[in-house]
Biopython code that builds the backbone (N, CA, C, O; Angstrom):
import numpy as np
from Bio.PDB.StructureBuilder import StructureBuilder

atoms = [
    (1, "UNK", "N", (9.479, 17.960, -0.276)),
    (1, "UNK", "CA", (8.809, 17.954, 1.000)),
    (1, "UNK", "C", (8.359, 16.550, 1.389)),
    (1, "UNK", "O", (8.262, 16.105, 2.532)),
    (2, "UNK", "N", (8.057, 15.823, 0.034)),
    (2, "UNK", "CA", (7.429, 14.524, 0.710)),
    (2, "UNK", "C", (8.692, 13.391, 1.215)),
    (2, "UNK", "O", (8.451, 12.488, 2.016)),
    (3, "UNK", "N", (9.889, 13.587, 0.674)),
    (3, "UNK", "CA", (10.792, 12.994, 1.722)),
    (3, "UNK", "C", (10.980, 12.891, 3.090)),
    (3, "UNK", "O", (11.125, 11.903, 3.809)),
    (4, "UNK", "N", (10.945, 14.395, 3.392)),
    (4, "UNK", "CA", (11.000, 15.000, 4.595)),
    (4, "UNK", "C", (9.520, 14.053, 5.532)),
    (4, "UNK", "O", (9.800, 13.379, 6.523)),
    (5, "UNK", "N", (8.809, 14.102, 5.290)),
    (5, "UNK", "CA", (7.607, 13.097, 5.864)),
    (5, "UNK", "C", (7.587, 11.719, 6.101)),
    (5, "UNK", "O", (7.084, 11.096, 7.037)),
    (6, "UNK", "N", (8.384, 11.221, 4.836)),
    (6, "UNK", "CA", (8.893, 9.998, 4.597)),
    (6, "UNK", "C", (9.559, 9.501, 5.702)),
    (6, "UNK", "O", (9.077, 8.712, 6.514)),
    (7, "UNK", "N", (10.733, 9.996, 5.725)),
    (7, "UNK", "CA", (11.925, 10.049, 6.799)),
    (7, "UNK", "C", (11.274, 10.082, 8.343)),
    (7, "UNK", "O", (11.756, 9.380, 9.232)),
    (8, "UNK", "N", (10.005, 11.066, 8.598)),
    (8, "UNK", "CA", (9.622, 11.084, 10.000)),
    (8, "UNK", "C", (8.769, 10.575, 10.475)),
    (8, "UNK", "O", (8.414, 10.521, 11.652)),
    (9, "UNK", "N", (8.175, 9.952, 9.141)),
    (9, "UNK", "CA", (7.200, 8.630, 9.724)),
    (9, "UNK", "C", (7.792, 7.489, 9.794)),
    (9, "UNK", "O", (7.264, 6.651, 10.526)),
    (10, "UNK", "N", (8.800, 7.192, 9.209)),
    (10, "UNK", "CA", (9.545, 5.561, 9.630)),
    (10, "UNK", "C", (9.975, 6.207, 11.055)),
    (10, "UNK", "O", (9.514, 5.932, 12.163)),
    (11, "UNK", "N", (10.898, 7.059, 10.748)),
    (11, "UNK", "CA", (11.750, 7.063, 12.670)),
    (11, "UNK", "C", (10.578, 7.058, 13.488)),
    (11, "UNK", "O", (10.804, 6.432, 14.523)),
    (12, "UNK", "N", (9.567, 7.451, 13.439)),
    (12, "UNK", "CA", (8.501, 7.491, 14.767)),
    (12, "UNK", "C", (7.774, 6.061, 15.081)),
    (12, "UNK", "O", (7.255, 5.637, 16.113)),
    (13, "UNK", "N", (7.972, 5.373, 13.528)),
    (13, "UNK", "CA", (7.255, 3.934, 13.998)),
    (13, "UNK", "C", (8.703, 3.233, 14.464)),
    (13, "UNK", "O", (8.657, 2.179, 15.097)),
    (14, "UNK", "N", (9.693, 3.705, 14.210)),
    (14, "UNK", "CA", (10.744, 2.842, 14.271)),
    (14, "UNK", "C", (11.022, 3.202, 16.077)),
    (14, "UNK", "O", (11.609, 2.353, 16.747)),
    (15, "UNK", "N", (10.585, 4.391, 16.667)),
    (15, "UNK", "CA", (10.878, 4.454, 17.968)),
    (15, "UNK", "C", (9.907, 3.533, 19.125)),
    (15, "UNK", "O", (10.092, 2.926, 20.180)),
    (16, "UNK", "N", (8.848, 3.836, 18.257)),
    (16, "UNK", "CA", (7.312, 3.206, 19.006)),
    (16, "UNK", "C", (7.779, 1.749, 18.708)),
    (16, "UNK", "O", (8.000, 1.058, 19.702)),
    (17, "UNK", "N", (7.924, 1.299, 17.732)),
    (17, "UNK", "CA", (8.351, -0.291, 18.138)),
    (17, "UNK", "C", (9.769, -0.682, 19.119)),
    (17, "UNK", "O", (10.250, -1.740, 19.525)),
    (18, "UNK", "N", (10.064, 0.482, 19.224)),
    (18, "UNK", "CA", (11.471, -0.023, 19.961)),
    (18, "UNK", "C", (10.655, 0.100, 21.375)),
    (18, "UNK", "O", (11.063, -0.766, 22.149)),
    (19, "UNK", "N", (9.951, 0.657, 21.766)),
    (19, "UNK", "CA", (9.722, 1.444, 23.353)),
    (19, "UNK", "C", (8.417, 0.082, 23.135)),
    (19, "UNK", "O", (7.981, -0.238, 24.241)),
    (20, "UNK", "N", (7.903, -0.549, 22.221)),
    (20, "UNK", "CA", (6.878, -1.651, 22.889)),
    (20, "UNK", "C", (8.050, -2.598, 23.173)),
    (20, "UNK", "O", (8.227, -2.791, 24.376)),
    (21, "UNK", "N", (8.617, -3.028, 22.614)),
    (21, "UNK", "CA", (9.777, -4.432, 22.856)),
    (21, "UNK", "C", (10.378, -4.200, 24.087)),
    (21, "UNK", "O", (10.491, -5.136, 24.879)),
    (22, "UNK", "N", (10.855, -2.878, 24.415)),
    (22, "UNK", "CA", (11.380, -2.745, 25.646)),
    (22, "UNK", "C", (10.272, -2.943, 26.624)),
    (22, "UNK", "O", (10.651, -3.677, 27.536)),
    (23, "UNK", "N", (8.960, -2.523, 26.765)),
    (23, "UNK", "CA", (8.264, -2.434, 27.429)),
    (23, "UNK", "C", (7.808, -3.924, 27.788)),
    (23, "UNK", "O", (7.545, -4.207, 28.957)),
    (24, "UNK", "N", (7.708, -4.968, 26.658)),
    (24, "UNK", "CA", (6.962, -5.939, 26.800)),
    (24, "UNK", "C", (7.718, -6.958, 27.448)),
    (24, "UNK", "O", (8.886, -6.841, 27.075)),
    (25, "UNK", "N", (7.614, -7.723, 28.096)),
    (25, "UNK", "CA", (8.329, -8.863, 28.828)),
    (25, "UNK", "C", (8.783, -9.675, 27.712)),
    (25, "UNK", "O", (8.187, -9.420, 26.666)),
    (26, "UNK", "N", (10.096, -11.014, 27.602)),
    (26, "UNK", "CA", (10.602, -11.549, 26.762)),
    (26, "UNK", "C", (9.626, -12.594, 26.697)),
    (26, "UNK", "O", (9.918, -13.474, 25.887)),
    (27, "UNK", "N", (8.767, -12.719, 27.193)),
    (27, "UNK", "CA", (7.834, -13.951, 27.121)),
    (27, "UNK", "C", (6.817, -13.386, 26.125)),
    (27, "UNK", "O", (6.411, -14.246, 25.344)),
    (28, "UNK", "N", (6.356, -12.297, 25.969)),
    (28, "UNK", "CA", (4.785, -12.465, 25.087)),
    (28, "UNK", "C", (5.906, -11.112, 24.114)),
    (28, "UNK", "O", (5.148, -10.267, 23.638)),
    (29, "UNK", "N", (6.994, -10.888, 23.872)),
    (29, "UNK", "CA", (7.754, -9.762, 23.109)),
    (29, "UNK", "C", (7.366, -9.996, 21.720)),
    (29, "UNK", "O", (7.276, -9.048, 20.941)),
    (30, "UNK", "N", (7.113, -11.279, 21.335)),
    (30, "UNK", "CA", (6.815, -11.360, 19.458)),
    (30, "UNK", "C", (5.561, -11.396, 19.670)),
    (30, "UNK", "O", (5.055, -11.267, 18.556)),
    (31, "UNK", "N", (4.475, -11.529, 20.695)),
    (31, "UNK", "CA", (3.000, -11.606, 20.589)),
    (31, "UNK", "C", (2.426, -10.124, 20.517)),
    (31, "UNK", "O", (1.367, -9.764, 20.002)),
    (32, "UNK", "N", (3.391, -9.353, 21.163)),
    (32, "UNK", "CA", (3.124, -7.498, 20.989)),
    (32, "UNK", "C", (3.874, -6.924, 19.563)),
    (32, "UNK", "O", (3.306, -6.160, 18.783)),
    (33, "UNK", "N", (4.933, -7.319, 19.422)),
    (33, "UNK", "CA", (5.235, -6.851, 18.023)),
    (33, "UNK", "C", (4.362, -7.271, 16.862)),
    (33, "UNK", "O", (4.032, -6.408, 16.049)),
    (34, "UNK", "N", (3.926, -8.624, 16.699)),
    (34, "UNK", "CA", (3.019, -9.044, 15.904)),
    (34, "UNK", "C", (1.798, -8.121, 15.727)),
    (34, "UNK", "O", (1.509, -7.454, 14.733)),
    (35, "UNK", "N", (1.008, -8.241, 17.135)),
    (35, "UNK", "CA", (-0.175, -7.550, 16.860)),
    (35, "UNK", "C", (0.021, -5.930, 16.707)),
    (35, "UNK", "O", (-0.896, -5.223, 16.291)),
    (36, "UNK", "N", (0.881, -5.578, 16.959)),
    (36, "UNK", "CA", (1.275, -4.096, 16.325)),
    (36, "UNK", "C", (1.439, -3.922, 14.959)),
    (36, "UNK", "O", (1.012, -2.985, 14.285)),
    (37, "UNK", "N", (2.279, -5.174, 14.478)),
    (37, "UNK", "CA", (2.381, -5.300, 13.045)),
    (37, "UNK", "C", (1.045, -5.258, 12.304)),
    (37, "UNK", "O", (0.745, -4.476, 11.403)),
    (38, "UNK", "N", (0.265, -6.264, 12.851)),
    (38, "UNK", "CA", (-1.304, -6.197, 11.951)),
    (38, "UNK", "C", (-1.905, -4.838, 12.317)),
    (38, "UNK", "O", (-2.077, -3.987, 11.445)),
    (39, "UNK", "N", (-2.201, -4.643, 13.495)),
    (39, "UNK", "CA", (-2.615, -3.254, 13.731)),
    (39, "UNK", "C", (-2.091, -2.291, 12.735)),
    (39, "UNK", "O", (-2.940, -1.690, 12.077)),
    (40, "UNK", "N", (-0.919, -2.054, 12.521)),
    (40, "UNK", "CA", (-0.652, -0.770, 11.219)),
    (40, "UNK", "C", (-1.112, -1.120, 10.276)),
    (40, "UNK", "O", (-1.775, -0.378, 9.552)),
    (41, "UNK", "N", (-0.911, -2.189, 10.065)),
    (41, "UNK", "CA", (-1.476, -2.583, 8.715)),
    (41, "UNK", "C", (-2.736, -2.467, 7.941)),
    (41, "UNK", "O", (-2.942, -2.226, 6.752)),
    (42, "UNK", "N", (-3.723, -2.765, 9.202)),
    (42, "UNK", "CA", (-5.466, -2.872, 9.185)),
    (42, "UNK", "C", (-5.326, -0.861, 9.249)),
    (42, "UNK", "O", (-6.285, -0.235, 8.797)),
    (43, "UNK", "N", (-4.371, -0.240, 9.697)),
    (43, "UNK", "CA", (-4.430, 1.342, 10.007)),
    (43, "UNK", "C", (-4.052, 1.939, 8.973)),
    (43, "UNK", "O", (-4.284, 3.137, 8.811)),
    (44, "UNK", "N", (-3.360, 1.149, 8.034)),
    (44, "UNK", "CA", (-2.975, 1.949, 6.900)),
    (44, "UNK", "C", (-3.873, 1.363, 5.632)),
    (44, "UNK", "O", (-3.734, 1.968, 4.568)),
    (45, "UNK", "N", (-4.850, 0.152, 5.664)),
    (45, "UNK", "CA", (-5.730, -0.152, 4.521)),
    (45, "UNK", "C", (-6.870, 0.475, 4.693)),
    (45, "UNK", "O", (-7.699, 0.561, 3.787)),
    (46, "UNK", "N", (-7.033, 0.965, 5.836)),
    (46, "UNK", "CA", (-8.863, 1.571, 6.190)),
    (46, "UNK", "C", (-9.182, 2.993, 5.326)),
    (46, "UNK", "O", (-10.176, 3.184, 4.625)),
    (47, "UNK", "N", (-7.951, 4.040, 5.589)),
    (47, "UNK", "CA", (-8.269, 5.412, 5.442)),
    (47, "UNK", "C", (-8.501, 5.576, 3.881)),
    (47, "UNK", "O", (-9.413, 6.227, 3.372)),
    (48, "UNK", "N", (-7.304, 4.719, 3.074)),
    (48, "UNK", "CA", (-7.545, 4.851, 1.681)),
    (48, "UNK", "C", (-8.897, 4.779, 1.243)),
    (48, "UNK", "O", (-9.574, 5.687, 0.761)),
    (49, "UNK", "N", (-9.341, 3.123, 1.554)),
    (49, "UNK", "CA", (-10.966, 3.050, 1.287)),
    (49, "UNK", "C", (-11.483, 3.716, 1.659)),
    (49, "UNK", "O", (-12.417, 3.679, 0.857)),
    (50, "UNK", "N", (-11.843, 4.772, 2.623)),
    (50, "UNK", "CA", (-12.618, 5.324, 2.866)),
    (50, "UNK", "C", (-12.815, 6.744, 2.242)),
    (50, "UNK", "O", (-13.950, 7.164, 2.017)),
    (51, "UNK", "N", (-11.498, 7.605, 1.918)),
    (51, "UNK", "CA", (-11.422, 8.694, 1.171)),
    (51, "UNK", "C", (-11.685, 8.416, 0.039)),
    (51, "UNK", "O", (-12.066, 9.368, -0.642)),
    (52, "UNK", "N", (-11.608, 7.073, -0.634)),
    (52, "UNK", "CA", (-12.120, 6.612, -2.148)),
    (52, "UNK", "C", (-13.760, 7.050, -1.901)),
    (52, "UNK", "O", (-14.323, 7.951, -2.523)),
    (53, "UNK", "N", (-14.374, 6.215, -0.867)),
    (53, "UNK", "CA", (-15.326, 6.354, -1.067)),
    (53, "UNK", "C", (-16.203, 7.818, -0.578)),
    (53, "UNK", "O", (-17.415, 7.853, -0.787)),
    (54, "UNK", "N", (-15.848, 8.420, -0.244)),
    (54, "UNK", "CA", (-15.843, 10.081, 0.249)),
    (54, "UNK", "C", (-15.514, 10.670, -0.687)),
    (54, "UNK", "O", (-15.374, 11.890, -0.602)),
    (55, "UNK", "N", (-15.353, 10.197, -1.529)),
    (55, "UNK", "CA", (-14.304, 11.426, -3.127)),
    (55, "UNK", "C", (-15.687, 10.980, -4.052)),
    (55, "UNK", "O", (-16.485, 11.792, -4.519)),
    (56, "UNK", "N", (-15.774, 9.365, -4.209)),
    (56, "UNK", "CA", (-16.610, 9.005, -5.011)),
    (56, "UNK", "C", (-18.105, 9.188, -4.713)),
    (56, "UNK", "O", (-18.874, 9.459, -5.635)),
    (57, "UNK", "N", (-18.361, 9.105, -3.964)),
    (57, "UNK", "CA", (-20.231, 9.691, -3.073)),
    (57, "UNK", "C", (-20.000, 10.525, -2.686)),
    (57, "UNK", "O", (-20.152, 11.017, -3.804)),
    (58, "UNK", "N", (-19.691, 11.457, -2.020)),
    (58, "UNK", "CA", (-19.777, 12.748, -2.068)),
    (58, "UNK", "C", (-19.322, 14.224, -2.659)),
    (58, "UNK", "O", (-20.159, 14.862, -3.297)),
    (59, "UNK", "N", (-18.212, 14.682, -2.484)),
    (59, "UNK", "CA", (-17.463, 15.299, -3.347)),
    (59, "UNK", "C", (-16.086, 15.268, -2.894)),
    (59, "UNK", "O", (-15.695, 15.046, -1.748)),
    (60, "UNK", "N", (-15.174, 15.596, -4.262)),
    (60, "UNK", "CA", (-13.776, 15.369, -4.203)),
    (60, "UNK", "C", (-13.278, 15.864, -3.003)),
    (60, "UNK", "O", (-12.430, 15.146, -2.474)),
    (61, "UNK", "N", (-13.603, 17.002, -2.367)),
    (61, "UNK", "CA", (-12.786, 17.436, -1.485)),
    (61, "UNK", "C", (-13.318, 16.579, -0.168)),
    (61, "UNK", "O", (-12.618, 16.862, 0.804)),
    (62, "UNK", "N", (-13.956, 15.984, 0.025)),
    (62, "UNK", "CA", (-14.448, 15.403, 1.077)),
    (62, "UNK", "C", (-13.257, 14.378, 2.009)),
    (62, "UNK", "O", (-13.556, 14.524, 3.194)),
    (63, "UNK", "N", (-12.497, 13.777, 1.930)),
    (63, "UNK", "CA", (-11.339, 13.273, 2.373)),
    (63, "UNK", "C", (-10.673, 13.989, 3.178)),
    (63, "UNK", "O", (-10.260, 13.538, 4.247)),
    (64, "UNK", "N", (-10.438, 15.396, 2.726)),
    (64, "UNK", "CA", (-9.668, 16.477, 3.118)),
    (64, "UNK", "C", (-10.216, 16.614, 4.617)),
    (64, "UNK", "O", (-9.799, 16.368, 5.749)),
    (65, "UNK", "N", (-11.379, 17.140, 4.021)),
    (65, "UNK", "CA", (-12.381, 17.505, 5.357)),
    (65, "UNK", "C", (-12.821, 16.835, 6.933)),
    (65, "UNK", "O", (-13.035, 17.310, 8.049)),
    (66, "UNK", "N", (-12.819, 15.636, 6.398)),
    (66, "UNK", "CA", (-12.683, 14.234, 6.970)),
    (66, "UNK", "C", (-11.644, 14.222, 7.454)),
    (66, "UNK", "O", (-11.800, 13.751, 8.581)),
    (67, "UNK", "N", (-10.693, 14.446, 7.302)),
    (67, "UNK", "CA", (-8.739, 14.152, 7.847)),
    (67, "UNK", "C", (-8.969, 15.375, 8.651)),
    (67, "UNK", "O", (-9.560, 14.965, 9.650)),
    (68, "UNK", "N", (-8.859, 16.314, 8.724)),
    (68, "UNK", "CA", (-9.137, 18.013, 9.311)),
    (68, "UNK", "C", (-10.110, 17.296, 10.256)),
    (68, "UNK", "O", (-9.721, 16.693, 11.256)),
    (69, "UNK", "N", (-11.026, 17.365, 9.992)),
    (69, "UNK", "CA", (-11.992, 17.320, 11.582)),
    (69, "UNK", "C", (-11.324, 16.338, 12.297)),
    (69, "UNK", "O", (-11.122, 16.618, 13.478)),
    (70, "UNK", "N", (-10.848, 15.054, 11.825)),
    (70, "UNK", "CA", (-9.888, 14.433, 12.935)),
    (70, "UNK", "C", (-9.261, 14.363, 13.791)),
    (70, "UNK", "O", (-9.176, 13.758, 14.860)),
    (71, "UNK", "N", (-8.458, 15.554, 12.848)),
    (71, "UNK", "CA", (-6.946, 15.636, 13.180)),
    (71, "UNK", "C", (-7.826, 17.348, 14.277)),
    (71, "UNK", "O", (-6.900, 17.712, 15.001)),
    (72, "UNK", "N", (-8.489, 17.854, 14.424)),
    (72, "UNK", "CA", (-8.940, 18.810, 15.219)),
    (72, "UNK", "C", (-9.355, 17.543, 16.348)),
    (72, "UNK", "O", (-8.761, 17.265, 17.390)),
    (73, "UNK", "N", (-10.276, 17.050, 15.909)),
    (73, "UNK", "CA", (-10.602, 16.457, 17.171)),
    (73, "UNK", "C", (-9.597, 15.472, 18.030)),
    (73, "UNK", "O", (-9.856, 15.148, 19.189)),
    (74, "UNK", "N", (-8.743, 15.155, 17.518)),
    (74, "UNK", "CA", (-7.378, 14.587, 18.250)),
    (74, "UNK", "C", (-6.561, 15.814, 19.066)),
    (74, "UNK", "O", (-5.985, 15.628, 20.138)),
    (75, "UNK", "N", (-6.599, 16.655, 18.603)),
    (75, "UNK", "CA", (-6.208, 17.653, 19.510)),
    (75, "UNK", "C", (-6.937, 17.794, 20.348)),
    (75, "UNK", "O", (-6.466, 17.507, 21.448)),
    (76, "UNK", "N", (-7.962, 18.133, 20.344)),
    (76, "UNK", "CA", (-9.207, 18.821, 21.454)),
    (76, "UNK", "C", (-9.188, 17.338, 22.549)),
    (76, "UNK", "O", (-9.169, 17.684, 23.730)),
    (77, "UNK", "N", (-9.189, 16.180, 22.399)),
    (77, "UNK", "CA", (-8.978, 15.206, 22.882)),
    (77, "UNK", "C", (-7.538, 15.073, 23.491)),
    (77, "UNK", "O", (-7.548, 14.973, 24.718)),
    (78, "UNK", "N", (-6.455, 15.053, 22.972)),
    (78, "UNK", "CA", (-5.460, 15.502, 23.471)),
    (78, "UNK", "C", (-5.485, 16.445, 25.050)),
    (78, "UNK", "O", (-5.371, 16.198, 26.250)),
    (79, "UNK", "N", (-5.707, 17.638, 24.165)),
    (79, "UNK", "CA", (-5.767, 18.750, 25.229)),
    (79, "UNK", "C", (-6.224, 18.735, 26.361)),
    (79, "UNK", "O", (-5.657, 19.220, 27.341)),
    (80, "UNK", "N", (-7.624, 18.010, 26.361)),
    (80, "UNK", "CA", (-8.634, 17.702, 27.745)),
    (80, "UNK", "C", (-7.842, 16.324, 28.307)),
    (80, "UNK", "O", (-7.302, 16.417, 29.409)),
    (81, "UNK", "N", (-7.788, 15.497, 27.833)),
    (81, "UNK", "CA", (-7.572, 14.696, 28.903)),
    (81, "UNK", "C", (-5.662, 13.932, 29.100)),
    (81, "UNK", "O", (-5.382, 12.918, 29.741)),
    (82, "UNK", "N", (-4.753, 14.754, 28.390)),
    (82, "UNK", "CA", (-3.512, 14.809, 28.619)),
    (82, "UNK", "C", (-3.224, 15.102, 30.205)),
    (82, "UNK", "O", (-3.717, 16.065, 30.794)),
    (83, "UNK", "N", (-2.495, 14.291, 30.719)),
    (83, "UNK", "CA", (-2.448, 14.951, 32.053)),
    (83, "UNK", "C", (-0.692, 14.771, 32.487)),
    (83, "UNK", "O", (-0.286, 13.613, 32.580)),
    (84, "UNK", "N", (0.199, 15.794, 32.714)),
    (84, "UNK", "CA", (1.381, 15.776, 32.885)),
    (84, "UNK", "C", (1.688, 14.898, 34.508)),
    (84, "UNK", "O", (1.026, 14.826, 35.543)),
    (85, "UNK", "N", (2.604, 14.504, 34.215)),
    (85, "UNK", "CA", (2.845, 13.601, 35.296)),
    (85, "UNK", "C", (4.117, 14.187, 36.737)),
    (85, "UNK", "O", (4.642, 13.462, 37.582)),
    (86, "UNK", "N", (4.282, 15.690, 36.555)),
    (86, "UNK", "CA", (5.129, 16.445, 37.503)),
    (86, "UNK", "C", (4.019, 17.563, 37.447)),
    (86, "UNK", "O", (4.148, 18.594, 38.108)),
]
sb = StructureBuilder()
sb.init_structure("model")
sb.init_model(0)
sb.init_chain("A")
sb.init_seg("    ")
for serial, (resi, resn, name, xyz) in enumerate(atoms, 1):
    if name == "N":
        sb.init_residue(resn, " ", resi, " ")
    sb.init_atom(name, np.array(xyz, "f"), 0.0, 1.0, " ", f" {name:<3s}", serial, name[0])
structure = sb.get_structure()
């Protein structure tokens, strides 16, 4: 199963960087890929530390819980202010 995840998180960053380059003018095109680059980066060092420290001060399952209310509240956020464009 964890392949399967593997595989659909590169293609989705691999689409999102294609649709900023297209989007961005040839003049600032490596100044948006760049800061996208650090941006994942700073996005993928934060969560670890923080479930370390949510496992370690509070209790093990606490990470879990933390990711879940998120990932709820990204929906509920989603939902309200998504607005279709037809």
């Amino acid at each position: 199963m964890a392949p399967f995840f593997s595989v659909k998180n590169r293609l989705s960053q691999a689409f999102l960087t294609t649709i900023e380059s297209r989007s961005a003018g040839e003049s600032v095109q490596s100044e948006i890929l760049g800061i996208n680059a650090s941006v994942t980066a700073v996005a993928q060092a934060i969560p670890p530390v923080v479930a370390g420290y949510l496992a370690a001060q509070i209790v093990a399952q606490a990470p879990i819980y933390v990711a879940s209310l998120f990932i709820v509240l990204s929906g509920v956020i989603f939902w309200l202010f998504f607005k279709r464009n037809y």
